[in-house]
C-alpha positions as CSV (number, residue, x, y, z in Angstrom):
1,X,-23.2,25.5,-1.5
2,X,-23.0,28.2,0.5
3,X,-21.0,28.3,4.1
4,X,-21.3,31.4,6.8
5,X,-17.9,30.7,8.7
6,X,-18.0,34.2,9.9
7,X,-20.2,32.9,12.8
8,X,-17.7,30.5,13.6
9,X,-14.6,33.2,13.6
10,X,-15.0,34.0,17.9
11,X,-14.9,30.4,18.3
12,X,-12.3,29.3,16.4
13,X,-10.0,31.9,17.4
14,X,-10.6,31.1,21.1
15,X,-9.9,27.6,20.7
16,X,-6.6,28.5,18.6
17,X,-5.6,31.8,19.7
18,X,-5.1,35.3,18.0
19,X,-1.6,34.5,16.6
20,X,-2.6,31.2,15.4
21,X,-6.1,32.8,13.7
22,X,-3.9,35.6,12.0
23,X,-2.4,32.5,9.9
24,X,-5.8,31.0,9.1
25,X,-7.0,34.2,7.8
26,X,-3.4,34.3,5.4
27,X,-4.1,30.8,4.8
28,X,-7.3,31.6,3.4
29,X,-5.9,34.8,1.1
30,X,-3.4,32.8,0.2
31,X,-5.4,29.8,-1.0
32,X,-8.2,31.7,-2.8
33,X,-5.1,33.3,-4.6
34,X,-4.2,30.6,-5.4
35,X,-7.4,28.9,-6.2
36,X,-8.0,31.7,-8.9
37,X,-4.8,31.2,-10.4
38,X,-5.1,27.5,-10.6
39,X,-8.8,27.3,-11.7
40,X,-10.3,26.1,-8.8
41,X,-13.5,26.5,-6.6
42,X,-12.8,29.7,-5.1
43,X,-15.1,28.9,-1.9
44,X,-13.6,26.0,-1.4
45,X,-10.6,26.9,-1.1
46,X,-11.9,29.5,1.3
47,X,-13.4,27.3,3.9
48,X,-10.8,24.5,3.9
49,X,-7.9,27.7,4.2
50,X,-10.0,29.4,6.7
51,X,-11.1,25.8,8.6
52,X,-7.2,23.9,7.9
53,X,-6.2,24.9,12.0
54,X,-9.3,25.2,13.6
55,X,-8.3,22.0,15.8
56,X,-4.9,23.3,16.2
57,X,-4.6,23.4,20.3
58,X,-1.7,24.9,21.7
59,X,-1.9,22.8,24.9
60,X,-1.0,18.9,24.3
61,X,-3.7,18.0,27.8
62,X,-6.4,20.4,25.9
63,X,-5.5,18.5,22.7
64,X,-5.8,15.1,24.0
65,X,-9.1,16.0,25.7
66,X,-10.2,17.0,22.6
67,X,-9.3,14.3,21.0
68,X,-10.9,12.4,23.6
69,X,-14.4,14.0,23.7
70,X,-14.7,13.2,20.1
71,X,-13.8,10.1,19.9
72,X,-10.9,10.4,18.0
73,X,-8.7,7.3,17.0
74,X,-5.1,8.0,17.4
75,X,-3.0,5.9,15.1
76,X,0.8,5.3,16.1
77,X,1.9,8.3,13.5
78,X,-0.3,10.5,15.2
79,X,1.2,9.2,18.3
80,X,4.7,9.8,17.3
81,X,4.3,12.8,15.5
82,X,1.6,14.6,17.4
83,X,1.8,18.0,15.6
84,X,-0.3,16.4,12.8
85,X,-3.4,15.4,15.2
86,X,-4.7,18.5,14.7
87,X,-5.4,18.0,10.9
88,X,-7.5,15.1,11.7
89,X,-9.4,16.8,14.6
90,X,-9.9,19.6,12.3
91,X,-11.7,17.7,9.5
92,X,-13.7,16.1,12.2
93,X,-14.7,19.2,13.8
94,X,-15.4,21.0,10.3
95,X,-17.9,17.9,9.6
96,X,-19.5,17.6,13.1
97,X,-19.3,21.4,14.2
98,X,-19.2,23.4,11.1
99,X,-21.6,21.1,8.8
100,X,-18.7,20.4,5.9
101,X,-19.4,17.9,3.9
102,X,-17.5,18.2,1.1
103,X,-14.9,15.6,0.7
104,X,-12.6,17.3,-1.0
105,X,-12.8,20.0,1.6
106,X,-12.0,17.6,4.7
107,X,-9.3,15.8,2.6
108,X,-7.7,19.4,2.2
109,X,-8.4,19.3,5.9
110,X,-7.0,16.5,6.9
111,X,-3.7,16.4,5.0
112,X,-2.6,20.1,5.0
113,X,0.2,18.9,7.3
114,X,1.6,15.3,5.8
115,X,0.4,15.7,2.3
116,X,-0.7,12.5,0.5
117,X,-0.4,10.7,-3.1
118,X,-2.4,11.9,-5.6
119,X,-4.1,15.2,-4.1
120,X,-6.4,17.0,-5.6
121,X,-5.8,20.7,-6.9
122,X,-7.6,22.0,-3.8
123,X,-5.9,19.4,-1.2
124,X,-2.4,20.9,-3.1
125,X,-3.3,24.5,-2.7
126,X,-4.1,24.4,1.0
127,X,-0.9,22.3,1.3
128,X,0.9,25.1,0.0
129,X,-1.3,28.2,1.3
130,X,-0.2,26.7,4.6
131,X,3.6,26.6,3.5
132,X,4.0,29.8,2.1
133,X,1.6,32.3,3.3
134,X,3.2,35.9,3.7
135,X,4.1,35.7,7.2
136,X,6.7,32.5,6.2
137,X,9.7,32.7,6.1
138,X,12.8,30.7,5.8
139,X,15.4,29.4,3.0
140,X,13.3,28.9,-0.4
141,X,10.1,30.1,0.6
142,X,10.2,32.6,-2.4
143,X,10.9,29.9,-4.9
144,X,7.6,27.8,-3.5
145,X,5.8,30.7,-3.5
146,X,7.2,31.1,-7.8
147,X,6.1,27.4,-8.0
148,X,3.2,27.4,-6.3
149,X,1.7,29.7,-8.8
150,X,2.8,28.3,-12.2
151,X,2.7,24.1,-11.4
152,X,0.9,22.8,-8.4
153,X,3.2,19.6,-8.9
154,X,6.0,21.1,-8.5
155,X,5.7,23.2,-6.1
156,X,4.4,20.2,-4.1
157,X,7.5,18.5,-4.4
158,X,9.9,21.3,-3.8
159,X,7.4,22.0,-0.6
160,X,7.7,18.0,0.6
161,X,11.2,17.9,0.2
162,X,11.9,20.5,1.8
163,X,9.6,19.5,4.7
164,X,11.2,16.6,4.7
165,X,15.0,17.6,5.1
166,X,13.4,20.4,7.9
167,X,12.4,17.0,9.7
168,X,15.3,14.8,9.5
169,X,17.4,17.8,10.7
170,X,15.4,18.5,13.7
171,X,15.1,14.4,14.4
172,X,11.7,14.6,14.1
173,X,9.2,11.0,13.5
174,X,8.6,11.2,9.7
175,X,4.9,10.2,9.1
176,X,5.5,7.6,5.8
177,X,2.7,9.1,4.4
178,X,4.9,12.6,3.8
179,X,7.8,10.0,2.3
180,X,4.7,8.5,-0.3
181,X,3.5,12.0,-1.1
182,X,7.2,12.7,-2.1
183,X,8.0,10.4,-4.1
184,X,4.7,10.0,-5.6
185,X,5.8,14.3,-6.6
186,X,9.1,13.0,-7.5
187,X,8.0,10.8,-10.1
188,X,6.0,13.5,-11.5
189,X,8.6,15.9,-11.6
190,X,11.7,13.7,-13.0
């Protein structure tokens, strides 16, 4: 299938801003990169890189009224760790606004942020395009970058624990769906 998302770029980067757009558009470099590498549906991994933040609302009121208007169950992770709403806004608004609907492409959607057991190659790669596109930058963002493009496994786990450590040393609510998607890595990576 084809998608025109170029009729959706003003829009999205309204509702997200110019910085945050800028990332969407490494995101989506990134992840077709990376999509070529790892034998994977290079337009797929285009729209879910370029679509990943397209919920992602600065403002918490704007985000909750979004959230709102479209009827949006919040679940007591997203409650407690509210910077992972807009994953789940975003695969609703990629259905319902942009006319996704390729599962696969609103999994990648949806679990950019926590990750999950048992992704798929593309739900990996815009895990990871999100993680280490070029603007990133902090301690062992060049080895996930290394790993990213020789084991998708791998570099998932590295990616999740490091997440993970990142979160316990800024006190932040862990969703337990980050702690199953590393260990389910872990056990693939002994």
């Amino acid at each position: 299938m084809t998608y025109n998302l170029k009729k959706y770029e003003k829009e999205i980067r309204d509702r997200i801003g110019e910085k945050r757009f800028l990332h969407t558009l490494r995101v989506r470099d990134t992840a077709i990169e990376l999509a070529k590498i790892h034998n994977v549906d290079l337009e797929s991994a285009e729209v879910a890189g370029f679509l990943h933040d397209c919920a992602k609302i600065r403002d918490h009121e704007k985000l909750m009224k979004a959230v709102k208007e479209n009827k949006l169950l919040l679940t007591k992770e997203m409650i407690k760790a509210p910077q992972i709403i807009h994953s789940y806004l975003g695969a609703l608004y990629a259905r319902e606004l942009y006319g996704i609907e390729d599962e696969d492409i609103l999994n990648a959607i949806t679990y950019h942020t926590t990750g999950r057991a048992n992704m798929s190659d593309l739900e990996k790669i815009i895990f990871l395009a999100d993680y280490i596109e070029p603007m990133r930058n902090f301690d062992g963002v060049e080895k996930a970058r290394e790993l990213a493009k020789k084991d998708l496994d791998a570099a998932m786990y590295f990616a999740l624990n490091n997440t993970l450590k990142f979160l316990v040393e800024h006190d932040t609510y862990i969703v337990p769906t980050t702690v199953t998607a590393r260990n389910y890595y872990k056990e693939l990576n002994p």
